[in-house]
C-alpha positions as CSV (number, residue, x, y, z in Angstrom):
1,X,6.5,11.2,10.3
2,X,6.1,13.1,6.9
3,X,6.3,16.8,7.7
4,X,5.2,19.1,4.8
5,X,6.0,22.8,5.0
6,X,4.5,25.4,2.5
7,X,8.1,26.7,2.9
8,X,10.1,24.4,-0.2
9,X,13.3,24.6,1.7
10,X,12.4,23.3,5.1
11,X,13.4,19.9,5.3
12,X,10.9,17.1,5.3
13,X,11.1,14.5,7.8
14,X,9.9,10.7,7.5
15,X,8.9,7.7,10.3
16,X,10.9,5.2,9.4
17,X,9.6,2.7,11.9
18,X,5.9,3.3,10.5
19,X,5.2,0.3,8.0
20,X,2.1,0.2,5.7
21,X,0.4,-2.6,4.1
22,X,-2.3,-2.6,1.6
23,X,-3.8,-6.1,0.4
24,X,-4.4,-6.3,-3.3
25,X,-5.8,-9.8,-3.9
26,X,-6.2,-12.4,-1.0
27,X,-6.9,-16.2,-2.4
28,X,-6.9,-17.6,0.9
29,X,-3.2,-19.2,0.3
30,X,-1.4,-16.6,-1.2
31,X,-1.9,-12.9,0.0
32,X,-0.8,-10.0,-2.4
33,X,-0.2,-6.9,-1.0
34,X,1.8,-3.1,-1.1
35,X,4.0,-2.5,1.7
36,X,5.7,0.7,2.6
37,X,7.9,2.1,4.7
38,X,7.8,6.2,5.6
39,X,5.6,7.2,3.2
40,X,2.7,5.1,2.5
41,X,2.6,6.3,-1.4
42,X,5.9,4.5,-2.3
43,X,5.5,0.9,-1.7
44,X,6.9,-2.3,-3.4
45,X,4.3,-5.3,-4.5
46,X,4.7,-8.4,-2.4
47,X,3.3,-12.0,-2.4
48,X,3.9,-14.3,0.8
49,X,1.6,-17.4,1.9
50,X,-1.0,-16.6,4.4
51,X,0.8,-17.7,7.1
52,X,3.9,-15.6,6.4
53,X,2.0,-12.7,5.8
54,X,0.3,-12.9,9.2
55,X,3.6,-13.3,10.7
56,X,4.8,-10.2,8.2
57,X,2.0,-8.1,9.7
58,X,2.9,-8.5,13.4
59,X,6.2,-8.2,13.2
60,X,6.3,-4.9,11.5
61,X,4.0,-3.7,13.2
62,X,1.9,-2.7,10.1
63,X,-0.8,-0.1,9.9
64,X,-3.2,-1.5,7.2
65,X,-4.3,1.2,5.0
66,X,-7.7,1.0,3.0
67,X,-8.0,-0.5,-0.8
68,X,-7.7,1.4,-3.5
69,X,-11.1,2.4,-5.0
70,X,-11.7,0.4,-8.7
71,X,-10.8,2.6,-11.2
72,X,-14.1,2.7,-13.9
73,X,-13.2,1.3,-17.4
74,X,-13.6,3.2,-20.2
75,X,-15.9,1.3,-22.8
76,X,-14.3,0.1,-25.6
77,X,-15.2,1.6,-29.3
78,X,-17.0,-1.7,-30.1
79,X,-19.9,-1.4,-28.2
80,X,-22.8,0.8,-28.7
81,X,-23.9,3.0,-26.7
């Protein structure tokens, strides 16, 4: 469990056992997806087979956060306004 302190010198503490998963793009064979550990904003990019992932999520014990929002696109300079 992340514990932040307005005090910059007390220590912070993480849950290690708390694992996080994100999916990024699901195909319906392959599923892409963040997973982290402690602290859901550090996470590594993963790809494993549907199946695997399943199996991923249960025995983690995953808590599956929400997508990221799109970002907008800016428009290029080429098109007119």
């Amino acid at each position: 469990m992340l514990n932040v302190h307005s005090n910059p010198d007390a220590p912070l503490t993480v849950d290690v056992m708390r694992r996080y998963v994100r999916v990024t793009h699901d195909d319906g064979v392959f599923v892409e997806f963040d997973f982290a550990i402690g602290w859901p904003e550090l996470y590594v990019e993963l790809v494993l087979p549907r199946p695997a992932f399943e199996d991923f999520c249960v025995r983690n014990q995953v808590v599956h956060m929400d997508p990221i929002p799109e970002q907008p696109t800016n428009q290029s300079d080429d098109e007119e306004i």
